[in-house]
DRENMAR-29103 format. One line per 5 residues: their letters; for each residue x, y, z of C-alpha. Coordinates in steps of 0.25 Angstrom, whole numbers, plus 5000, padded with zeros to 4 digits. Layout:
REM DRENMAR-29103
a) X/Y/Z; ... $
This chain:
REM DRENMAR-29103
xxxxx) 4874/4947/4909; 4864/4936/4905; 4853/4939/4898; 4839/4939/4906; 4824/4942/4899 $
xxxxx) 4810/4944/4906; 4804/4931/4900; 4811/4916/4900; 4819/4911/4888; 4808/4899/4887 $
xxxxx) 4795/4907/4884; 4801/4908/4869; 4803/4893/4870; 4789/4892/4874; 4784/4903/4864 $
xxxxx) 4791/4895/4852; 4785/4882/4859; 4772/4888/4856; 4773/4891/4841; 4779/4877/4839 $
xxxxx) 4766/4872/4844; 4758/4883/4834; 4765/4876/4823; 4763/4863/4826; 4749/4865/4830 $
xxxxx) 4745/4870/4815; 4755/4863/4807; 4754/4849/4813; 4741/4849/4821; 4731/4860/4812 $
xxxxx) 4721/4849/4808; 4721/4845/4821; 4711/4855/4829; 4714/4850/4843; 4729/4848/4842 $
xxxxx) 4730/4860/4834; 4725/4869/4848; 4733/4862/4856; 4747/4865/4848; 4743/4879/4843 $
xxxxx) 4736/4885/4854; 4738/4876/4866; 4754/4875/4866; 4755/4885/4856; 4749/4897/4856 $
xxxxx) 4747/4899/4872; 4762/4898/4874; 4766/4907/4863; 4754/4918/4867; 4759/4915/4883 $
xxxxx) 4776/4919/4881; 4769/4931/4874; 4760/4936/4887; 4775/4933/4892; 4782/4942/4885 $
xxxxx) 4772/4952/4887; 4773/4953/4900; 4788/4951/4900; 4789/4963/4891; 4779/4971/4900 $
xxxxx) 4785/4969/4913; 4799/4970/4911; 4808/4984/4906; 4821/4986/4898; 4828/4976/4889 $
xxxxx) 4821/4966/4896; 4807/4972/4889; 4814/4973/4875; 4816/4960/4875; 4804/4956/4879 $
xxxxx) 4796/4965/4871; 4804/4958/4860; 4800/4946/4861; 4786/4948/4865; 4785/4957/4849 $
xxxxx) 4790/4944/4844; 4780/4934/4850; 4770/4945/4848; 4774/4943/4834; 4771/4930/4833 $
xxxxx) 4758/4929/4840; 4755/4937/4829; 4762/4928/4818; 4754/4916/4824; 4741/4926/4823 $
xxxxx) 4743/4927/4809; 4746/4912/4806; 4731/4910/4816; 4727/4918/4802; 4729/4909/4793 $
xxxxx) 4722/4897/4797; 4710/4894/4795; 4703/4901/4806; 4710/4914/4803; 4707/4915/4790 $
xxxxx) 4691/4910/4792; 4690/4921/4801; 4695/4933/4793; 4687/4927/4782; 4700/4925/4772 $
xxxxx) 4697/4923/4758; 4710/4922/4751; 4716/4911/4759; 4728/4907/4754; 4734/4921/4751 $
xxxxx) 4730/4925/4767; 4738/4913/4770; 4750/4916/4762; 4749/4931/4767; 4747/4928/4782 $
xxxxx) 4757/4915/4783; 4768/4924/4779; 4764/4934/4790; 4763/4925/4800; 4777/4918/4799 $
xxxxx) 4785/4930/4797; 4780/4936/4809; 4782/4924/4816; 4797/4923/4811; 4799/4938/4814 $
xxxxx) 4794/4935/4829; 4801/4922/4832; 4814/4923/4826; 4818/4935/4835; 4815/4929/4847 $
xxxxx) 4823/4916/4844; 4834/4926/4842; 4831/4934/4854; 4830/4922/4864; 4843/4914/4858 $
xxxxx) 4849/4930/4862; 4844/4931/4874; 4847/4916/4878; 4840/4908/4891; 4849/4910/4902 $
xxxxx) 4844/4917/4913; 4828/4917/4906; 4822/4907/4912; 4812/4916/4920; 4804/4927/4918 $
xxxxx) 4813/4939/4922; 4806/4951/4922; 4818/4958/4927; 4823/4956/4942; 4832/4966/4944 $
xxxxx) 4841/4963/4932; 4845/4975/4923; 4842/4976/4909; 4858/4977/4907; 4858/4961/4907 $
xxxxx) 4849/4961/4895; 4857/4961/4881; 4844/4968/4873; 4852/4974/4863; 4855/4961/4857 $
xxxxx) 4843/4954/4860; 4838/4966/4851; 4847/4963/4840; 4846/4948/4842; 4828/4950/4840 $
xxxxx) 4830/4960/4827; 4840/4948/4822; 4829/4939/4824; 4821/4947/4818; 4827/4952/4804 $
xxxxx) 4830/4935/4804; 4814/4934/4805; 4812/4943/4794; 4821/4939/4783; 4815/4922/4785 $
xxxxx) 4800/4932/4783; 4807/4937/4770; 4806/4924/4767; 4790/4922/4770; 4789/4933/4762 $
xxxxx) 4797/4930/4751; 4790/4914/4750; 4775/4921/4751; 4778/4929/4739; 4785/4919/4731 $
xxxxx) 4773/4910/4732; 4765/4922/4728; 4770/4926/4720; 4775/4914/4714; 4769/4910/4699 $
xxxxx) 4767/4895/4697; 4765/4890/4682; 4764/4875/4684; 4763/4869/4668; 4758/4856/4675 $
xxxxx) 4746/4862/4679; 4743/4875/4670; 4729/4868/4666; 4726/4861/4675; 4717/4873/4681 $
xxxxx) 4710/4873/4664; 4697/4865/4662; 4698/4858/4647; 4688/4863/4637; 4681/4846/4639 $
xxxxx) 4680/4850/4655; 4672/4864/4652; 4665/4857/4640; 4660/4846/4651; 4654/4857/4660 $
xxxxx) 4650/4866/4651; 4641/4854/4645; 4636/4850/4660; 4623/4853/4662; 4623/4855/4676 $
xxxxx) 4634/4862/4684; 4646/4856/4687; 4650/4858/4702; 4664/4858/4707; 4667/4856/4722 $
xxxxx) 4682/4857/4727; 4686/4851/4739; 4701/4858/4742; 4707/4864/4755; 4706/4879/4756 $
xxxxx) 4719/4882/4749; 4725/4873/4741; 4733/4874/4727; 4726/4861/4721; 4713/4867/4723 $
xxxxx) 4718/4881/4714; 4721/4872/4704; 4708/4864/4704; 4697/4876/4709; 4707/4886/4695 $
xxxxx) 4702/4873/4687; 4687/4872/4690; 4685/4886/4691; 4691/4887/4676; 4681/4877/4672 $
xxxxx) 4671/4883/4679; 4673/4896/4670; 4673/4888/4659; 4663/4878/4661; 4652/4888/4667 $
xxxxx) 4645/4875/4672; 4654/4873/4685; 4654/4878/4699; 4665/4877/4706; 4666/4877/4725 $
xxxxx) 4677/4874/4734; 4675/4866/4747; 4682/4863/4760; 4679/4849/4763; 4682/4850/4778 $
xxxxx) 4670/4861/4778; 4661/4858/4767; 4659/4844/4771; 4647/4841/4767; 4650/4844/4753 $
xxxxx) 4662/4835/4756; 4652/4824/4760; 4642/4826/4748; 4654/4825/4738; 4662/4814/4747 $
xxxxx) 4675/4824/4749; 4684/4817/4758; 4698/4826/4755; 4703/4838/4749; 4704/4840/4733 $
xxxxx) 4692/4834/4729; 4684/4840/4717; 4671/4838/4714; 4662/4841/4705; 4648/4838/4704 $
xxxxx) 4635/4839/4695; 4621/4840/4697; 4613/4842/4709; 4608/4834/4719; 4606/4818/4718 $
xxxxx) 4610/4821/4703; 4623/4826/4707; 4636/4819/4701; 4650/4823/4708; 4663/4818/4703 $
xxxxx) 4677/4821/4712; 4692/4823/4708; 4702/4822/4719; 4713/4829/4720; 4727/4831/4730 $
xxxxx) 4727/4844/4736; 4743/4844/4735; 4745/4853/4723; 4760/4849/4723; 4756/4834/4723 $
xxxxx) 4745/4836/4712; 4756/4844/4703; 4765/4831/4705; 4753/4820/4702; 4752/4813/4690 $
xxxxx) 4745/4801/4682; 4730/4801/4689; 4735/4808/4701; 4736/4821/4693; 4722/4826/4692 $
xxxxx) 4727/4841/4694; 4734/4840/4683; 4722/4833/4675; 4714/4839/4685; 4704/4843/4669 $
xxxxx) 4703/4830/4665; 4699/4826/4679; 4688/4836/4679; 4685/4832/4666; 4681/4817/4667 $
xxxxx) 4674/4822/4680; 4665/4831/4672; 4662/4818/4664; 4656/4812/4673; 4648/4821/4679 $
xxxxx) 4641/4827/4666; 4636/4814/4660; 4635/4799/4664; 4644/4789/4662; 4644/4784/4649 $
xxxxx) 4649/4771/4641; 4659/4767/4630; 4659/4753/4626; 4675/4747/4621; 4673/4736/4610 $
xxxxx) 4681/4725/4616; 4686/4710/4612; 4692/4715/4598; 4706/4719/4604; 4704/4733/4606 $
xxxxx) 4713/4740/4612; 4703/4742/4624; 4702/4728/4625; 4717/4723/4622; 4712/4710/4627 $
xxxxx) 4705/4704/4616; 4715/4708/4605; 4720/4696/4596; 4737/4691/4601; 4741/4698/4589 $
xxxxx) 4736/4709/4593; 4740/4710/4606; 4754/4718/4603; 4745/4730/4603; 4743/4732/4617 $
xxxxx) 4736/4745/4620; 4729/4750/4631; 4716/4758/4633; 4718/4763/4647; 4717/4777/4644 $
xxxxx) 4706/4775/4634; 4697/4769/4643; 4701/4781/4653; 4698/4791/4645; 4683/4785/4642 $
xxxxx) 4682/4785/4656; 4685/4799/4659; 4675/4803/4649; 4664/4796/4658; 4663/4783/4651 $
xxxxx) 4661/4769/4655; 4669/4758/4646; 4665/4746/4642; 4668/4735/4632; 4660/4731/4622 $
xxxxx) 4663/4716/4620; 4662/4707/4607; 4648/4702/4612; 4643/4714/4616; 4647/4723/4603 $
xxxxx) 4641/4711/4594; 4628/4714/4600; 4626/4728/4601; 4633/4741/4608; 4627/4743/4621 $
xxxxx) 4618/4752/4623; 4624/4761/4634; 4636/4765/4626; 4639/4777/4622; 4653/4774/4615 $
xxxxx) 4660/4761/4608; 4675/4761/4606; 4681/4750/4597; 4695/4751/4601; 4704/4746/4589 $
xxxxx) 4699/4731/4587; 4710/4721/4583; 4699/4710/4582; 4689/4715/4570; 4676/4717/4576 $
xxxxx) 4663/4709/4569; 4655/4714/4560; 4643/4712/4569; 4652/4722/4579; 4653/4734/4569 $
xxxxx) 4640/4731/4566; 4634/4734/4581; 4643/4744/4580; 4635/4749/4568; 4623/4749/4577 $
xxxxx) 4628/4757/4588; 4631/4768/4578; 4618/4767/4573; 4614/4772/4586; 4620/4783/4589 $
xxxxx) 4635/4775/4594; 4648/4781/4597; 4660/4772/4591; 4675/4774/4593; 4682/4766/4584 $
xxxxx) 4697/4765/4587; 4706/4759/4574; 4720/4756/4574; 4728/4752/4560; 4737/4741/4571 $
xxxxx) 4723/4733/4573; 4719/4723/4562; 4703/4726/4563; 4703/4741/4559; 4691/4737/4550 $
xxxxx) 4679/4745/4558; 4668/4736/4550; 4653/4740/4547; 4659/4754/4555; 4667/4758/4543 $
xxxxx) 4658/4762/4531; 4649/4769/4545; 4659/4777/4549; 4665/4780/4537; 4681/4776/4539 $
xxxxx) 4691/4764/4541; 4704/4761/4543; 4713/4764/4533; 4724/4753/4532; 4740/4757/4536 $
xxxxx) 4746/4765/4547; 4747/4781/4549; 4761/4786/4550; 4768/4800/4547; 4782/4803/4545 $
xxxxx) 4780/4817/4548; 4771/4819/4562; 4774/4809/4570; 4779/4805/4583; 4792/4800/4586 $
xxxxx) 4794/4788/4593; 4807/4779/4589; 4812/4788/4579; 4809/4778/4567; 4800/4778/4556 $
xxxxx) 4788/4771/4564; 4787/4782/4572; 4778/4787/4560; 4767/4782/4564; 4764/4788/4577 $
xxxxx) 4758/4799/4569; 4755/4814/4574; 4742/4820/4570; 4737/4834/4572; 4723/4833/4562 $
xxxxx) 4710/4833/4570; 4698/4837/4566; 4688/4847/4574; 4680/4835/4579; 4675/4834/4594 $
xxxxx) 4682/4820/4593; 4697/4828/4593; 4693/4840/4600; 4705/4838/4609; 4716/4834/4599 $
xxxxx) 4711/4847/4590; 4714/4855/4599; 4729/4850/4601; 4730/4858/4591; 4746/4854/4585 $
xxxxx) 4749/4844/4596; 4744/4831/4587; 4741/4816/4590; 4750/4805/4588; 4743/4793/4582 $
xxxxx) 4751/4780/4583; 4750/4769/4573; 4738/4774/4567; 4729/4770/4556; 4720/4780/4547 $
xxxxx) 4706/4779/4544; 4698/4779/4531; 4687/4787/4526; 4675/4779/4521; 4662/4781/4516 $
xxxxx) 4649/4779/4525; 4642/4767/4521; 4630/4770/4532; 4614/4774/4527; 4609/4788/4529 $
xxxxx) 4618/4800/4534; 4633/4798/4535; 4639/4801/4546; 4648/4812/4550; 4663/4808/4550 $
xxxxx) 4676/4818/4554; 4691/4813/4553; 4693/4818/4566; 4710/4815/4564; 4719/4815/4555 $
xxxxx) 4733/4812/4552; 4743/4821/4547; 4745/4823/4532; 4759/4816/4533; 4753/4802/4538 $
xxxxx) 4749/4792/4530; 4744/4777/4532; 4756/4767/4530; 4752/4755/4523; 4765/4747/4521 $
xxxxx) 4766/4734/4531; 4773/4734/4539; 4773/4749/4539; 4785/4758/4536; 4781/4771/4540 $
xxxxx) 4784/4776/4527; 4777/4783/4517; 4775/4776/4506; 4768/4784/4495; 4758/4781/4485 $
xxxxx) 4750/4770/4495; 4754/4778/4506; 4750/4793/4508; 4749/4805/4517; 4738/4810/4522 $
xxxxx) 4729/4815/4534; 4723/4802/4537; 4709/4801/4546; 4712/4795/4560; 4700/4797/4566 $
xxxxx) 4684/4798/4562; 4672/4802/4568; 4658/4798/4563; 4645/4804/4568; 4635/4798/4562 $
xxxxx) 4622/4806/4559; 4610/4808/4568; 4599/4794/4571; 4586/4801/4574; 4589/4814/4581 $
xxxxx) 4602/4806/4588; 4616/4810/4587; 4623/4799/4578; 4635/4789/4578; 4648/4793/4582 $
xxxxx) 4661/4787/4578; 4677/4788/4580; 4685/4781/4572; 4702/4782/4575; 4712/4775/4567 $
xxxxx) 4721/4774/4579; 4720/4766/4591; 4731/4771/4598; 4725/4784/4599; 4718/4779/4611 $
xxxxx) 4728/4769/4617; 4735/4770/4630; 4748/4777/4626; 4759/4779/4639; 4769/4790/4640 $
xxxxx) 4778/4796/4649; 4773/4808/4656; 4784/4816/4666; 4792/4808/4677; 4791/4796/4669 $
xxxxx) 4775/4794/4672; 4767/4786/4662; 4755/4789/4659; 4746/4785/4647; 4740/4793/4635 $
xxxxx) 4731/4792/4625; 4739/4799/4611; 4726/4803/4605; 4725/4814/4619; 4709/4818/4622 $
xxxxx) 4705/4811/4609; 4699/4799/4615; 4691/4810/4624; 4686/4818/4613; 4681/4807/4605 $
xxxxx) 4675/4801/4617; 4667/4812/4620; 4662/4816/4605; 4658/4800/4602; 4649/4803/4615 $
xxxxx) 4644/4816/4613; 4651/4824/4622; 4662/4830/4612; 4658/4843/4620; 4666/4839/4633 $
xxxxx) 4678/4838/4622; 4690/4847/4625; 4703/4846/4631; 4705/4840/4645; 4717/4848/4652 $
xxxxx) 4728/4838/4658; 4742/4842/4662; 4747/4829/4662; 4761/4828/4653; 4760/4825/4640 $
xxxxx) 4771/4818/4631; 4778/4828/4620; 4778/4821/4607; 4786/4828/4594; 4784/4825/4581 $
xxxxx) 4795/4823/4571; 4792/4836/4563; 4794/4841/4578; 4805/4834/4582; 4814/4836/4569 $
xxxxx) 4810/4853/4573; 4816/4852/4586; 4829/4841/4581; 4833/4853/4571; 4832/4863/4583 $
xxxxx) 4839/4857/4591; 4849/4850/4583; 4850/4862/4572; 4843/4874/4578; 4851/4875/4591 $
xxxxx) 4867/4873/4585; 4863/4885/4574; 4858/4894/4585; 4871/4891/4595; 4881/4892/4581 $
xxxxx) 4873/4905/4577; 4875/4911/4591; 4888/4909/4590; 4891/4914/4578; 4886/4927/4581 $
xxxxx) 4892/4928/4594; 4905/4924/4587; 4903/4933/4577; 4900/4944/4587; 4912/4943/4595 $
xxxxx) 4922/4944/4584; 4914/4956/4577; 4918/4961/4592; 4931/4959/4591; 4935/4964/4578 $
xxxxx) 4927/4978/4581; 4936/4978/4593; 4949/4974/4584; 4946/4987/4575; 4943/4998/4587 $
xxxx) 4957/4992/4590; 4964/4996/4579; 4959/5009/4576; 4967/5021/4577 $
């Protein structure tokens, strides 16, 4: 006999119609209040919570099998009104009105709740309804005379406990995902530091005189902001100068206003109170995935320390300015180099970059302008390898500028034909000494010939606030490339002589070839090894209760020219070989060698070998690893046959 029920096969239809509408209510229209009523609770919710009155009163008014199968189905859309309860939990009204703190794990705990009692409810009755079929169930039936004898319970019994063991293992499955991600440990080397102020960024707030106040603009939950609140709350432990506050721009938006907020993952931070108040911004993606994948300038995550550092620059002092000698062919002015000079083109991109991070304004100092006098206003002056010999009258104003408590950087290079540094020389207390560094021993390889001698690898600084960040590289060196070498001299100036410190050295295997054109051999007794000086500072002495001169002198140009490499999936990005030197000695020629330190960055950074390294790791390879597969063999050779012949013996003996 067919199969009759109490309700009609179509109120599942229109209870499944309903939650179709509940999920597309809050998954396509949530941000859209009024659209979101109509699809969640409009055609939604009412149809789902009416086939449940239904069922209810099916169950109540009828008896037998008829009532079992009812009251089956009404436990299952009982079930997932329930489900959709705990789902009404997690959104933001239900968690503002139990006053949840720990949002995200009560999320986590309550999703997974949710969808398994709303799979463990709907599952059986697609089972139960495919059972019972729709003939004959078009009506409501609440019995009419019709024995229970037509009704096949039993199996619609076994169908619905079928249902719901299926229910139950995809719920395994919830269960399984929740604790996997859990319980899941990430250990992402990309970002490992990210979440680590440097020692310059504490150095910075710890010399703030004022408080240094951090404003984060993220949604509630979001991994990009773990990563950026972990890294200002370190800073904050170590800076003891920083507060630290979290913001909803959708509620707090007249703090949004004030700091000109318009989106999410805005950091700002700010310094000083009132009209006097300075703010700075860095923005950021929310998407953590996407800022894992950025790179180049995209990648402030990753850099997200250097970020916060030239931030901090400019929010602690005014800007300041460093003048660029120009019209000499300097390699910040490629320009006005002579045509046979022209060969060496190098740029100064990254130079001029990193001069405007530390919060500095550049400028050049023209021919006219440095025959008359430096400019008041600055605070540096660069001469930038000349190939064009300055005047006399041009050393001599720079004479003058040191007289007054200057800063000069001085920046050599044994390829130019004007190394001469004038009037400066017999000041400062070095020159140029004539050849070209090379070393047969540290070097880097290039194109595995003799040339590759002179790209040089040094590891000797001296404790100087100038190489702060290269000294504590500890073992990881420097290559220099093509240098030249500088010569100690007496002072010729009146009165107190100035300070000076070889900040670098060379190894004690280079040595200065002299032979033209060079050979890159060492050709003893003109020639000799030694740990030539690279670079100088001079601090001159103290001019009526003022802080004297200051002065760099590098033998080496190139330590400060553009250099590109190839970082990962072919990217190029460009470098500067001499690493946070250029900083450092920034920062001490203006008196702020307390900001110096490292700046953390995770970008990839080339692998250089020297030979001494490469000839280890040829012999390992080469020699090492055939030994050790000989020697293993050999003793599993020698193994089997000692277990032979011990078998060979028990054999024979009587």
């Amino acid at each position: 006999m067919a199969m009759r029920t109490a309700s009609p096969w179509w109120a599942s239809l229109v209870f499944g119609a309903g939650l179709l509408f509940i999920f597309i209510g809050e998954r396509l229209f949530g941000h859209v209040n009024a659209a979101r009523v109509f699809f969640t609770g409009v055609i939604g919710v009412v149809p789902v919570v009416a086939v449940t009155a239904l069922r209810l009163w099916t169950t109540l008014r009828t008896t037998g099998h008829r009532r079992n199968i009812e009251r089956a189905l009404l436990l299952c859309h009982a079930g997932t009104l329930v489900a959709l309860l705990l789902y009404a939990l997690t959104t933001k009204w239900g968690v503002d009105t139990l006053g949840i703190k720990n949002v995200a794990r009560w999320d986590g705990a309550m999703t997974v709740l949710y969808a398994i009692l709303m799979v463990a409810s709907v599952v059986p009755v697609i089972l139960i309804e495919s059972s019972l079929g729709s003939a004959r169930r078009t009506g409501i039936d609440l019995g009419g005379g019709e024995t229970d004898a037509g009704l096949d319970y039993f199996r619609v019994r076994e169908v619905g406990w079928s249902g719901l063991t299926v229910a139950f293992a995809l719920s395994l499955l919830f269960v399984t995902c929740q604790v996997a991600k859990e319980r899941n440990v990430s250990r992402d080397v990309s970002y490992f530091k990210t979440s680590a102020p440097g020692d310059s960024t504490i150095n910075i707030v710890r010399a703030s005189t004022e408080p240094v106040n951090v404003h984060l603009f993220f949604p509630e939950t979001n991994e990009v902001k773990e990563q950026v609140l972990t890294y200002f709350e370190r800073l904050k432990a170590e800076g003891k100068n920083v507060t630290v506050e979290t913001h909803d721009r959708l509620v707090e938006t007249g703090l949004a206003t004030k700091y000109k907020v318009g989106k999410d993952g805005v950091v700002v931070l700010a310094r000083g109170t009132g009209d006097k108040e300075k703010n700075y911004t860095i923005e950021l993606d929310t998407d953590y995935d996407k800022m894992r994948r950025a790179t180049g300038a995209a990648a402030k995550l990753r850099n997200l320390d250097k970020e916060v550092n030239q931030v901090l620059m400019k929010l602690v002092r005014e800007k300041r300015k460093a003048y660029l000698t120009s019209g000499h062919g300097e390699f910040t002015d490629p320009g006005s180099a002579p045509e046979e000079m022209k060969f060496m083109e190098r740029k100064s991109a990254e130079f001029k970059r990193v001069l405007g991070a530390l919060n500095y304004e550049v400028k050049e100092l023209g021919l006219i302008d440095l025959a008359r006098d430096v400019p008041e206003d600055a605070t540096l002056v660069v001469v930038a390898d000349p190939t064009t010999p300055p005047q006399p009258g041009e050393w001599d104003t720079l004479g003058r500028y040191l007289d007054r408590g200057g800063r000069v950087m001085v920046l050599l290079d044994p390829q130019s034909p004007a190394t001469a540094l004038g009037a400066l020389e017999g000041r400062l207390g070095v020159r140029m000494a004539p050849g070209h560094l090379v070393d047969d021993r540290e070097f880097m390889p290039q194109r595995m010939t003799a040339s590759d001698r002179r790209f040089a690898i040094t590891t000797q600084f001296s404790a100087h606030a100038s190489t702060t960040g290269l000294s504590r590289s500890g073992g990881k060196g420097m290559v220099t490339i093509d240098s030249g070498a500088l010569e100690e001299i007496p002072f010729t100036s009146k009165g107190e002589a100035p300070k000076k410190t070889i900040t670098i050295r060379s190894m004690e295997s280079s040595w200065l070839d002299l032979e033209t054109p060079q050979n890159f051999n060492f050709d003893p007794p003109n020639e000799k090894r030694q740990r030539w000086p690279l670079a100088a500072a001079i601090e001159g002495p103290k001019v009526g209760g003022k802080d004297g001169f200051r002065a760099l002198v590098f033998s080496d140009v190139d330590l400060f020219v553009d250099i590109p490499v190839q970082g990962p999936m072919g990217r190029v990005q460009t470098i500067l070989v001499s690493g946070p030197l250029l900083a450092d000695s920034i920062r001490w020629l203006g008196g702020e060698e307390v900001f110096a330190g490292d700046i953390v960055s995770e970008d990839d950074k080339k692998v250089e070998h020297t030979k001494s390294e490469d000839a280890v790791w040829f012999t390992i390879t080469i020699v090492g690893v055939p030994l050790l597969v000989l020697g293993l063999g050999l003793f599993g050779t020698l193994g089997r046959r000692g277990g032979r012949k011990q078998t060979s013996t028990e054999e024979v003996t009587p």
